[in-house]
C-alpha positions in Angstrom: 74.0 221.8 25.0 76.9 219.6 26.5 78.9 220.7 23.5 82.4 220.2 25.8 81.1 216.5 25.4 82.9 214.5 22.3 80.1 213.3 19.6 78.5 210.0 20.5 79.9 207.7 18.2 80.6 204.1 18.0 83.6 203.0 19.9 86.9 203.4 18.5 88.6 201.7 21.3 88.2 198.2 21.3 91.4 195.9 21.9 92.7 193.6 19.4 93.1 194.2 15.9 90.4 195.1 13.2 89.5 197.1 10.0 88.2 200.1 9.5 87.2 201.1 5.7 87.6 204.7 5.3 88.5 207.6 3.1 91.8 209.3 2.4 92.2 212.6 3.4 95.9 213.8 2.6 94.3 215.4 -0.6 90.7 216.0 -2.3 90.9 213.1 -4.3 89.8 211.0 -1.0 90.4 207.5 -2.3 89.2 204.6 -0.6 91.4 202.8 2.3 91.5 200.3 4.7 92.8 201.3 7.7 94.1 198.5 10.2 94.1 199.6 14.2 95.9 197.5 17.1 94.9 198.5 20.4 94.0 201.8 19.6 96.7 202.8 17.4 96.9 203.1 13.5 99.2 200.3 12.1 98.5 200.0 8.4 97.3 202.0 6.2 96.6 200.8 2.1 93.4 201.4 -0.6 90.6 200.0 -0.2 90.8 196.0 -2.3 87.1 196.0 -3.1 87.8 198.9 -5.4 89.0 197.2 -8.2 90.6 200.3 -9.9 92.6 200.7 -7.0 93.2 198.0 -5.3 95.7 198.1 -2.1 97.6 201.1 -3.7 98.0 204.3 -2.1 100.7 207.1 -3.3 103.2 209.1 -0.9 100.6 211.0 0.7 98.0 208.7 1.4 100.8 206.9 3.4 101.6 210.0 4.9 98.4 209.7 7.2 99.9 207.6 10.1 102.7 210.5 10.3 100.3 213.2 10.5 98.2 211.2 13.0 101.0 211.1 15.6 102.7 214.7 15.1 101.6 217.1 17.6 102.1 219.7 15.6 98.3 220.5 14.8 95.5 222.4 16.5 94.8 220.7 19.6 91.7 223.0 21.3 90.3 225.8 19.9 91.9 229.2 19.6 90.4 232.9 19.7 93.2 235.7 18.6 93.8 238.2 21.6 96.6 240.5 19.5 96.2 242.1 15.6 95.9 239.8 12.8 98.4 237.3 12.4 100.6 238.5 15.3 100.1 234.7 16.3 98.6 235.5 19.7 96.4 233.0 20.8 94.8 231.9 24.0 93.2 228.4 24.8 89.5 228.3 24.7 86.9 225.4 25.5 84.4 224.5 22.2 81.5 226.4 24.4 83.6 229.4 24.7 84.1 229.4 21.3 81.2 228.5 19.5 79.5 231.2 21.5 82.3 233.6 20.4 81.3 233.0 17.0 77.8 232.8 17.6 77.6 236.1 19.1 79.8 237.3 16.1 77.3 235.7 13.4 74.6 237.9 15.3 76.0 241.4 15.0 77.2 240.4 11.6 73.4 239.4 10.6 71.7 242.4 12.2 74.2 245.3 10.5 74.4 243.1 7.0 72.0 240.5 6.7 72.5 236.6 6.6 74.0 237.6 2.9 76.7 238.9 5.1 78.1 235.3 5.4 80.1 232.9 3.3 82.4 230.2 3.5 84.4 228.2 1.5 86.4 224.7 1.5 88.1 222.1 -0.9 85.2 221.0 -3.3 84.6 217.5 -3.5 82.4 214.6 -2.1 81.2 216.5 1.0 80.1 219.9 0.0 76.6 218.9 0.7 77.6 219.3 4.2 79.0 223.3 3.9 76.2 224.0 1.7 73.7 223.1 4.1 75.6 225.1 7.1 75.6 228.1 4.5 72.0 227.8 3.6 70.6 227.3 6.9 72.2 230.6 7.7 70.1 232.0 5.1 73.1 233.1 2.7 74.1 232.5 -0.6 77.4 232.3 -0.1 79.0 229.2 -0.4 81.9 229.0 -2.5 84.3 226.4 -3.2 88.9 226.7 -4.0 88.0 226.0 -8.3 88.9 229.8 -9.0 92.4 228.9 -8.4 92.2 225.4 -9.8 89.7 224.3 -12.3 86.7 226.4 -12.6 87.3 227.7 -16.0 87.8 224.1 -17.2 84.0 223.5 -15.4 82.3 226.7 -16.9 83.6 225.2 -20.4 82.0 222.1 -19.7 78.9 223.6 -19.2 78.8 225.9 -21.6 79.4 223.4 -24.2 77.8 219.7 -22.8 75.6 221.2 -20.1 77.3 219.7 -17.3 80.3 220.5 -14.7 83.9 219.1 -15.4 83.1 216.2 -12.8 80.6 214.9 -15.3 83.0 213.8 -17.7 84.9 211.3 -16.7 87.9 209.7 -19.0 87.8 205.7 -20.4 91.7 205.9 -20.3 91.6 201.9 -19.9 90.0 201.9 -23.7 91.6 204.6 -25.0 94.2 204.9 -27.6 95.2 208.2 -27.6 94.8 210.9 -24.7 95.6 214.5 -25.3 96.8 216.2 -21.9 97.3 220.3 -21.4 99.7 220.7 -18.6 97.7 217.6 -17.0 100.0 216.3 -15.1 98.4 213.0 -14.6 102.0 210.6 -13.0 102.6 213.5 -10.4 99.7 215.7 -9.2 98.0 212.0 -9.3 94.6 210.2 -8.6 95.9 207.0 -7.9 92.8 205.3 -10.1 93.5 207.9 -12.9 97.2 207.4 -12.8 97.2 203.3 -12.7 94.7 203.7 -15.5 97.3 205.5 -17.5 100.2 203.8 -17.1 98.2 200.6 -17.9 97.0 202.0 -20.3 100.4 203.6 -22.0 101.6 199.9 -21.1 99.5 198.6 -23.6 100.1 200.8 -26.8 98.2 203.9 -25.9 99.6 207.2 -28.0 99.7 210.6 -25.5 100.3 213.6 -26.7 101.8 216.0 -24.1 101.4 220.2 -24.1 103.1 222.3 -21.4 105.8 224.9 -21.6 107.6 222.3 -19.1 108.3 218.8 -19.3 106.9 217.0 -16.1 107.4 213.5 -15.9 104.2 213.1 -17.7 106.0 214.3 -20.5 108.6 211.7 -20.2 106.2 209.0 -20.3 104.6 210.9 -23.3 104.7 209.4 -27.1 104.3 213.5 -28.4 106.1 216.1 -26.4 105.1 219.5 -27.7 106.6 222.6 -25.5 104.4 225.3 -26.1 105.2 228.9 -25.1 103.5 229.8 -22.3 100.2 230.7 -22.2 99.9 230.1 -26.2 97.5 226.5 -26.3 94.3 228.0 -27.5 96.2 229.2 -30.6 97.7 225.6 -30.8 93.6 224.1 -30.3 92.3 226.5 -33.1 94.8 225.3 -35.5 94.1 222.0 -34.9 90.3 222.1 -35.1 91.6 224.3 -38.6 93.1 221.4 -39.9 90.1 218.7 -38.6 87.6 220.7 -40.8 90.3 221.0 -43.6 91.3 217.1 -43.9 87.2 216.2 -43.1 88.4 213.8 -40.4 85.7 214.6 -38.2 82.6 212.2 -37.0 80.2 213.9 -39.6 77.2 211.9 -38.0 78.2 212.4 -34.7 78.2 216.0 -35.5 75.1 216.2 -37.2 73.1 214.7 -34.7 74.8 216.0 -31.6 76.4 219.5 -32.4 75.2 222.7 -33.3 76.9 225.8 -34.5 79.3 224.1 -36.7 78.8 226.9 -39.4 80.3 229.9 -36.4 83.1 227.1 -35.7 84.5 227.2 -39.1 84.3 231.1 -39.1 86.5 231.2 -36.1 88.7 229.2 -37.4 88.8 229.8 -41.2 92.3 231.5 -40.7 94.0 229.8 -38.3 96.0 227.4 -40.2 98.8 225.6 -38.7 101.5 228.2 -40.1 99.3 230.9 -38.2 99.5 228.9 -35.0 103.4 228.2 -35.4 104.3 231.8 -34.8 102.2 231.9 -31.2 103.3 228.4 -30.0 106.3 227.6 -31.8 105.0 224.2 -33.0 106.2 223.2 -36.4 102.8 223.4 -39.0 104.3 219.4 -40.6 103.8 218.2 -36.6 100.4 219.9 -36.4 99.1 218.0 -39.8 100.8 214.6 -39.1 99.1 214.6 -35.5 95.6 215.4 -36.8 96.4 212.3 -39.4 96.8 210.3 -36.5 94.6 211.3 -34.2 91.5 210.6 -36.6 93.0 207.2 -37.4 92.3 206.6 -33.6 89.2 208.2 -33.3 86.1 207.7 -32.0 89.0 206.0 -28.7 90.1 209.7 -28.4 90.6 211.8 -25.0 91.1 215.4 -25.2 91.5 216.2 -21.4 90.0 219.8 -21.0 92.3 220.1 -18.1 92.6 220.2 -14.3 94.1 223.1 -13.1 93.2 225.8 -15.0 93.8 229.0 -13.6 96.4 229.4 -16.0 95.6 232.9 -18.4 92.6 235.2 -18.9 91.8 232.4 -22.2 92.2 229.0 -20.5 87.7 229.2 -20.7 88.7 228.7 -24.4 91.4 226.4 -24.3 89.1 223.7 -22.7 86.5 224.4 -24.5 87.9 223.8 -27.8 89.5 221.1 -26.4 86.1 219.4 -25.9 84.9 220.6 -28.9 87.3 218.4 -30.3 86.6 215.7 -28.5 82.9 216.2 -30.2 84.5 216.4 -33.7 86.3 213.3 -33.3 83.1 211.6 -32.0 84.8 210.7 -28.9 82.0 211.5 -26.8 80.0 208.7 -24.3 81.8 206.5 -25.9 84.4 203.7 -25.1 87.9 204.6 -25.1 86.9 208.3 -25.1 84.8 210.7 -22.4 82.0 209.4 -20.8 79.3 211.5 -19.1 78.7 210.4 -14.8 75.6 208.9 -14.3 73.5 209.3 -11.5 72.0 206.5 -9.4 68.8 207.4 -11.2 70.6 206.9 -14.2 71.2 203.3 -13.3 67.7 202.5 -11.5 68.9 203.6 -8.0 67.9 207.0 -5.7 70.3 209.5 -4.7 71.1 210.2 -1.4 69.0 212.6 0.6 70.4 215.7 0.5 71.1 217.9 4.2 69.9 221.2 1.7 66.8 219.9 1.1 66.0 220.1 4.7 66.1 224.3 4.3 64.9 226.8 1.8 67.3 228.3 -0.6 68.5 231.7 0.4 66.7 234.2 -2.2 69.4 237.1 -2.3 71.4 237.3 -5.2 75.3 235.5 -4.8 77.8 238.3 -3.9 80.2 237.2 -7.1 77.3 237.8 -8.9 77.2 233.9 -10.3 74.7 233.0 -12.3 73.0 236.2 -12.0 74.9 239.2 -13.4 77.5 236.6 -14.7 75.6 234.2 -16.1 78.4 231.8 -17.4 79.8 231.4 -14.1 78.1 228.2 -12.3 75.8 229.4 -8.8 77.0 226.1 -7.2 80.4 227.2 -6.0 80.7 230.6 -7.3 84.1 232.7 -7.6 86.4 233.1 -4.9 88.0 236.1 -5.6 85.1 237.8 -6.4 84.5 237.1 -2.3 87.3 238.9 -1.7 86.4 241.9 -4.1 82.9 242.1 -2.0 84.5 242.0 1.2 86.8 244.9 0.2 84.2 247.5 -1.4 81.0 246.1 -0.1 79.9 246.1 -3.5 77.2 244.9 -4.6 76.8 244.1 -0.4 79.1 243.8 2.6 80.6 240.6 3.9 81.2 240.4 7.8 81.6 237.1 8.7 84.0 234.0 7.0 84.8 230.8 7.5 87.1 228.5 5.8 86.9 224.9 5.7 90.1 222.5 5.2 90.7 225.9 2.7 93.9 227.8 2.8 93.2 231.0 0.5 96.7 233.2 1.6 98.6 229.6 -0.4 96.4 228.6 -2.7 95.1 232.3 -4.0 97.7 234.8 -6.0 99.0 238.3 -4.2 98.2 236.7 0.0 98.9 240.4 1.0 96.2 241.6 -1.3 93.6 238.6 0.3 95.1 240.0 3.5 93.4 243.6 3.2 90.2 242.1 2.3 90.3 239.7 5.2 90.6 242.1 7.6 87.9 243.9 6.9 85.9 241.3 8.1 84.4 241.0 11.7 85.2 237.3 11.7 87.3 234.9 10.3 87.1 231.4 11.4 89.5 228.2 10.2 88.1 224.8 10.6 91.2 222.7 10.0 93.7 219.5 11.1 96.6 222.0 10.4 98.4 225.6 10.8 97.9 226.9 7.7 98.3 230.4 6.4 95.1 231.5 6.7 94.3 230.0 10.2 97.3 232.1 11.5 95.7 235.6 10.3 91.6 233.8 11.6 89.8 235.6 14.8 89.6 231.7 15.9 90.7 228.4 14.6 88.6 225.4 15.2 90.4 221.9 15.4 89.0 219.3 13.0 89.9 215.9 13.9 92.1 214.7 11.8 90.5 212.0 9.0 91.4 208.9 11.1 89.6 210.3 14.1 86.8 211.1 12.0 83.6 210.4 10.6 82.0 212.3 7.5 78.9 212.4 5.6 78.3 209.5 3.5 79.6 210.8 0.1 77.7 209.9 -3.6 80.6 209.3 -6.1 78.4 209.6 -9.6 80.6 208.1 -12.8 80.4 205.1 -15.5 79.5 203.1 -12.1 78.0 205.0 -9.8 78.8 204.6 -5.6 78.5 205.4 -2.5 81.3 206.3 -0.4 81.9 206.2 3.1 84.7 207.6 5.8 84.3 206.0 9.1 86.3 207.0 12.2 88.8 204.4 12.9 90.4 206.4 16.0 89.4 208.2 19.3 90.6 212.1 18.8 93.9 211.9 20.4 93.0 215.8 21.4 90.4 218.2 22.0 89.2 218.6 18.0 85.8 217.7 16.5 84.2 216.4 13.1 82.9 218.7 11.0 79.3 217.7 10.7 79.4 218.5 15.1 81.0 221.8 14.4 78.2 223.4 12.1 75.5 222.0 14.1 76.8 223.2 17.0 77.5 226.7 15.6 73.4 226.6 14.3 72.1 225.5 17.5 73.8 228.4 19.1 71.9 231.0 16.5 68.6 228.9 17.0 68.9 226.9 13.7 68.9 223.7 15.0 66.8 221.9 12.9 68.7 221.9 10.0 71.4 219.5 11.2 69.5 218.3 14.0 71.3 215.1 14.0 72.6 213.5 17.9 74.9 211.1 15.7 76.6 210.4 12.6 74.7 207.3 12.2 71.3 209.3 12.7 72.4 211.3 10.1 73.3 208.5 7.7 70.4 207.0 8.0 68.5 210.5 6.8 71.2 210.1 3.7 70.6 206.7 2.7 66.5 206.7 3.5 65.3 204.8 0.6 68.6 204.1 -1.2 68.2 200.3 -0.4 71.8 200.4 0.9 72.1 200.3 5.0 74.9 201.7 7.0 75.8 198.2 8.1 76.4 197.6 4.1 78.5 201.1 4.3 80.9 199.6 6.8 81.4 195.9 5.5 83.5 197.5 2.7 83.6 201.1 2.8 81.9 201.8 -0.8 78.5 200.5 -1.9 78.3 200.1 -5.9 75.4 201.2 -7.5 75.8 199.3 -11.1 77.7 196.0 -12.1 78.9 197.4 -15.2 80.4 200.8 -16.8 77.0 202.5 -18.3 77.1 204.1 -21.4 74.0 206.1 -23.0 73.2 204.3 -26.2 73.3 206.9 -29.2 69.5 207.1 -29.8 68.9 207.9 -26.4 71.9 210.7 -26.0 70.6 214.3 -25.4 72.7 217.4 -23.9 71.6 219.1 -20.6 72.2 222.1 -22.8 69.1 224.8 -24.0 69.5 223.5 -27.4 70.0 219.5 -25.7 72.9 219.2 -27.8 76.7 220.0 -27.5 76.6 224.1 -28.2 79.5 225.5 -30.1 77.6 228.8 -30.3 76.6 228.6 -26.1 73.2 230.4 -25.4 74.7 231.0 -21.5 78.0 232.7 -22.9 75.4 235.0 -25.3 73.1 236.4 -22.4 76.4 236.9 -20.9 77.8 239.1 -24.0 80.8 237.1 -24.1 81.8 235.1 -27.8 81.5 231.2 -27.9 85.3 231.3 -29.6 87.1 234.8 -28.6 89.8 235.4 -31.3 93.2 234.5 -29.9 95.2 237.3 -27.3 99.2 236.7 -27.9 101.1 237.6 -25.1 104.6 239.4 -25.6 107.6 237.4 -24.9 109.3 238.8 -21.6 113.2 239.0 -22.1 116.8 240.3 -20.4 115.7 239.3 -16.7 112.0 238.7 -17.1 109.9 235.7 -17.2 106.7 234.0 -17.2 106.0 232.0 -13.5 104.6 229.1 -14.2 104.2 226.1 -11.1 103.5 222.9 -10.4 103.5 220.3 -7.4 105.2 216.7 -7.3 103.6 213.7 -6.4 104.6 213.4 -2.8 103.3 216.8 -2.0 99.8 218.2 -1.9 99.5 221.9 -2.9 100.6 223.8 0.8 99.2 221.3 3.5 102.1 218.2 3.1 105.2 219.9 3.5 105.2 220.1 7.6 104.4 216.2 7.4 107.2 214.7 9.1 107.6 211.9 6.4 106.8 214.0 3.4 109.2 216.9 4.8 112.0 214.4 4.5 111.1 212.8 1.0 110.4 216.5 -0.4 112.1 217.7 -3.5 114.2 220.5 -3.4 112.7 223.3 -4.7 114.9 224.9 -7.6 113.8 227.2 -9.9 114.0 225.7 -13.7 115.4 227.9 -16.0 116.5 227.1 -19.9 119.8 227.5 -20.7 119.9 230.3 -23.7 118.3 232.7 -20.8 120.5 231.7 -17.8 123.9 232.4 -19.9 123.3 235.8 -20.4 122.9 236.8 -16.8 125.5 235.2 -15.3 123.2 231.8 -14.1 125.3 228.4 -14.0 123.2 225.2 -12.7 123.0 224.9 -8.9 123.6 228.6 -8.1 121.5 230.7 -5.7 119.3 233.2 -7.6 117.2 235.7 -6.6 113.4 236.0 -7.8 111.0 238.7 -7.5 108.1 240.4 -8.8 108.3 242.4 -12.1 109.9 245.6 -11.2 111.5 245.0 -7.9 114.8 245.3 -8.9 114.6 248.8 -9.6 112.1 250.4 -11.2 109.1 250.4 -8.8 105.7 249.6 -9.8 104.2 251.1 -7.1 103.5 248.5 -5.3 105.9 246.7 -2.8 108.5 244.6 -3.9 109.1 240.4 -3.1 111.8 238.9 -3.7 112.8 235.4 -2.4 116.0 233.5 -3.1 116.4 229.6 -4.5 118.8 227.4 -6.2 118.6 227.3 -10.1 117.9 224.1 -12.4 119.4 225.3 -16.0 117.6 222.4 -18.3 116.2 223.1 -21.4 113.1 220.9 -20.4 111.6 224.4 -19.1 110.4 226.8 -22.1 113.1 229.6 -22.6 110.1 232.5 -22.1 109.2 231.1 -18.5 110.6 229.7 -15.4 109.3 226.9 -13.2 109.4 226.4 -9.5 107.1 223.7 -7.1 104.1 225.7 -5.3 103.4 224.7 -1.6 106.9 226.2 0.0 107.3 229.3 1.6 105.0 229.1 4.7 105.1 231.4 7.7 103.3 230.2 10.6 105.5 229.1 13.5 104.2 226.3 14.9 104.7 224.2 11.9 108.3 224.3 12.2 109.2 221.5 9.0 107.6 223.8 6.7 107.9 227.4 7.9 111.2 229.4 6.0 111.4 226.4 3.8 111.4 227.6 0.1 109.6 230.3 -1.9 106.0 231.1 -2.3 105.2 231.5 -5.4 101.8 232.6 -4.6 103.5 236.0 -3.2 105.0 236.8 -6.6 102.4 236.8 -8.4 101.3 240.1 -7.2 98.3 241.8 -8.8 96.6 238.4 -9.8 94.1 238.2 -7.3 91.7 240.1 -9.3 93.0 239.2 -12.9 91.1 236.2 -14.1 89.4 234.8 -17.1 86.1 236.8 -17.3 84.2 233.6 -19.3 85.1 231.0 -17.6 86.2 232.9 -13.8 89.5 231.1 -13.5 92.6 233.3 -11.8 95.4 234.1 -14.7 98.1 233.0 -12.0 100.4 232.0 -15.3 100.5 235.4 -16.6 102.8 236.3 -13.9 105.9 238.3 -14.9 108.9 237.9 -12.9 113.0 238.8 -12.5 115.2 236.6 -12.1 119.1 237.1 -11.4 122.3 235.8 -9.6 122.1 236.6 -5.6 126.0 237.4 -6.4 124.8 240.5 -8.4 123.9 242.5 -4.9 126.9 241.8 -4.0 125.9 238.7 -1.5 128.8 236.3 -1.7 128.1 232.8 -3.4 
């Protein structure tokens, strides 16, 4: 199979200096580069100029890449565990050793449970088509991608109400003239494109309203501030849609045409007035009435952003939905200036890339999560990751043997990593494919080294939107050790279980030229600049030709899906009690230079890191003893003395007293707190917020699937207080 043999590829060698157009890859947002090499070595790094939304910009991390090219601190050949889970004992292995290992593995797996007995899961994005072939070829269901924890419920909304995923609707903030943002924290956890666009935009005159318990730096660049309690902003949307039906400042043709189920909205939220709504968020009713004034005197230019990450409380489903719902009543939608649905390359008189699943036939046993079949409102696609974990834990409704996760870090990016601890190791295998130690490679059977994204080439990716694209990442670099691509890996690891034909594929050209058959576009079009535009201008649907990908095909307040799945279109409104003395709501975030857990061991973005403080508001840090700048401890509700049965975490930081953090909740940056060795920047640095919030991984929204990670409780006091000197 000559799989010790790197992938034939084009050379990466040559002398001199040249250009390489490529793809980010120090986040999912994978924006466009150039990539300058000199004798071999990375030299430059910037965004790719024939993108005219973002130019030659790149944030901190993107220019984080030639650090992590050159640190040796990543998986350089494979690994195979020879000690218990996460002991961290390891012993080199060559890729055929391996890849048998895990073939074999695969086998005793599929003969005791089935080919449902496999799943994986990675970051979402441009290249699942790749992981859902690999999945699909093994004849399971079971792909799943990290939304649970980020923004699934925000993505069941959307598709309960418009038909479509939350990557359909895409935001016209250069048109705009008033965006409404939930905890979007658009200036710091950034999209370079999305963020230029908003500060041009807020450069210009547009209004933005800004909700979230804290106030980011968004806030700051905010016209509105409103600091809502925590977990409160449906109540704050149902008041507002209250006072839209009240003042009759909605688009009543827009609505006629396009909605249904106006007659159940305005029973939902006949008694939700804005003095109902002040109690719950603690917004004055007067500022609830002069925004809906001046929101309709912008409209149809209107944004309501339904939100990113949204694994917030067990009612975030409802917070983006009514928060497009109201970007319906103001008319706002496929419009200029307001959300616009992503068209297809058929939408503009192109093809689609071929897709690697077409190649295989669906598997025909039911998802383990039960998506899309016993939980109807949840999308198939991509599924629910914790409901994985559930599975692999009861074998209920099936067992799960085998595992593999892609550039995916559950144990940091799930809640409660000792409770996705037990389920992982009931598994038989447990694979990482990834340029880093993370937390979950340290507890795998065997970690696979990707190459890292220089070194790399991927699957041509199809970027649908206003203007629809084609993307490409090309390698610029030979591997400087013994890693792979990803697209080798899985063909590799089907070859070896007799699946062969379904990546069948000798190189990545061979199986870009099966992507693009007839596209039009070449591969030698791919490489001139990187991205291949499929339209000259922005396309909006014209208003007689606008229809919904809904049952009804218009935008469903009352949803058919969330019906068959017994679950109201508009729940009434859960309040949460206010925690006091010692007790607060955890709430997180991450700062721009920083990607969730896998920047902080970069040796540049290790040394341009934030502190992470805990943010606490003044009138609550008085009482017990807090001053700003002392050490505190934090810990999980009930470990400082009164047992909840399970076992206690605590962690010690510095505290921020500020009153820019809500006085029922306290803030601290997520990504800290790792434990593997051999990334010696990050490991002991910081808290993990993840292992606090103990008992979430199986709380979540049941509509929209979504962890509640923010309805964490947690105590908070001096370090002083057991009796630890200052």
């Amino acid at each position: 199979m000559n799989s010790g043999k790197a992938p034939n590829v084009r050379s990466v060698e040559a002398p001199g200096r040249h250009t390489v157009f490529s793809m980010c890859g120090m986040c999912a947002t994978r924006c466009p580069i150039e990539v300058t090499v000199e004798d071999g070595r990375v030299t430059w790094l910037q965004g790719n100029s024939f993108d005219p939304a973002i130019g030659a910009s790149l944030c901190a991390r993107g220019a984080g890449g030639i650090p992590l090219e050159y640190d040796d601190e990543r998986p350089q050949t494979p690994l195979i565990r020879t000690a218990a889970r996460g002991a961290g004992k390891w012993r080199r292995a060559s890729w055929d050793e391996a890849l048998d290992y895990i073939a074999e593995k695969l086998r005793e797996v599929v003969e005791e449970m089935g080919p449902r007995g496999i799943a994986l899961s990675d970051r979402g994005g441009a290249f699942t088509d790749l992981t859902q072939a690999f999945v699909q070829a093994l004849g399971s269901p079971n792909y799943f991608d990290h939304d649970a924890s980020c923004g699934r419920n925000a993505h069941n909304a959307t598709r309960s109400l418009y038909g479509v995923g939350r990557t359909a609707v895409t935001f016209d903030l250069k048109n705009a003239r008033h965006v409404v943002l939930y905890g979007r924290n658009i200036v710091e956890s950034l999209q370079v494109k999305e963020s230029k666009a908003f500060m041009a935009a807020m450069a210009r005159g547009m209004r933005c309203t800004y909700i979230d318990p804290r106030a980011s730096i968004t806030a700051c660049k905010a016209t509105r501030y409103w600091q809502t309690r925590p977990n409160s902003d449906y109540a704050l949307n149902l008041a507002i849609i209250h006072e839209v039906l009240k003042q009759e400042v909605y688009d009543k043709e827009f609505v006629a045409r396009f909605v249904s189920g106006m007659d159940a909205l305005r029973e939902a939220v006949k008694d939700t007035s804005p003095e109902w709504q002040e109690e719950h968020t603690g917004i004055p009713a007067a500022e609830i009435r002069a925004f809906v004034t001046e929101i309709a005197g912008d409209a149809p230019h209107v944004i309501f952003h339904p939100g990113w990450m949204t694994a917030r409380h067990k009612q975030s489903f409802y917070v983006s939905r009514t928060a497009l719902i109201l970007n319906a009543l103001m008319g706002s939608v496929e419009v200029k200036g307001g959300i616009v649905l992503a068209k297809s390359p058929e939408d503009v008189g192109r093809k689609s890339l071929r897709k690697l699943v077409s190649r295989m036939p669906k598997a025909k046993e039911p998802r383990v999560d039960g998506a899309g079949t016993t939980h109807p409102q949840w999308d198939p696609a991509s599924g629910i990751l914790h409901q994985l974990f559930a599975a692999m834990e009861s074998a209920q409704p099936y067992g799960v043997g085998a595992y593999f996760t892609y550039r995916h870090d559950p144990l940091t990016s799930m809640p409660d990593p000792e409770a996705t601890k037990r389920a992982l190791d009931k598994l038989k295998l447990l694979v990482s494919i990834d340029v880093r130690y993370s937390e979950t490679a340290w507890f795998a059977d065997v970690i696979l080294p990707e190459s890292s994204y220089l070194e790399r080439a991927n699957i041509l990716a199809q970027n649908n939107g206003p203007r629809p694209n084609f993307g490409m990442r090309d390698q610029a670099l030979a591997p400087r050790f013994d890693s792979r691509p990803a697209w080798w890996i899985f063909r590799e690891i089907l070859r070896r279980v007799g699946l062969e034909e379904a990546l069948d594929f000798e190189t990545i050209e061979e199986l870009w030229d099966f992507q693009l058959e007839g596209t039009g576009v070449t591969v030698a079009q791919m490489r001139e600049k990187g991205i291949v535009s499929l339209a000259a201008t922005p396309a909006i649907t014209p208003r007689e030709q606008l229809k919904f990908k809904t049952p009804s095909g218009k935008i469903e307040i009352e949803s058919e899906v969330l019906k068959k799945a017994g679950l109201p279109s508009l729940a009434p409104f859960q309040p949460h009690a206010a925690p006091s003395g010692d007790r607060f709501h955890l709430l997180f975030g991450r700062p721009a230079v920083l990607t969730h857990g896998q920047s902080l061991n970069n040796p540049i973005l290790n040394e341009i890191a934030p502190e992470q403080l805990l943010w606490i508001h003044p009138l609550r840090a008085r009482p017990l003893g807090i001053s700003d700048g002392d050490e505190v401890e934090i810990g999980t509700d009930g470990c400082f003395g009164e047992g909840t049965g399970r076992r206690p975490y605590s962690a010690y930081l510095r505290a921020r007293v500020t009153p820019w953090i809500h006085p029922d909740a306290v803030f601290m940056l997520h990504g800290y707190g790792a434990t593997v060795p051999l990334a010696t920047r990050a490991c002991g640095l910081g808290v993990a917020d993840q292992s606090l919030q103990q008992g979430k991984l199986y709380e979540f929204d049941p509509a929209g699937g979504g962890n509640a990670m923010t309805e964490t409780v947690v105590q908070v006091r001096r370090k002083a207080q057991r009796g630890v000197a200052k």
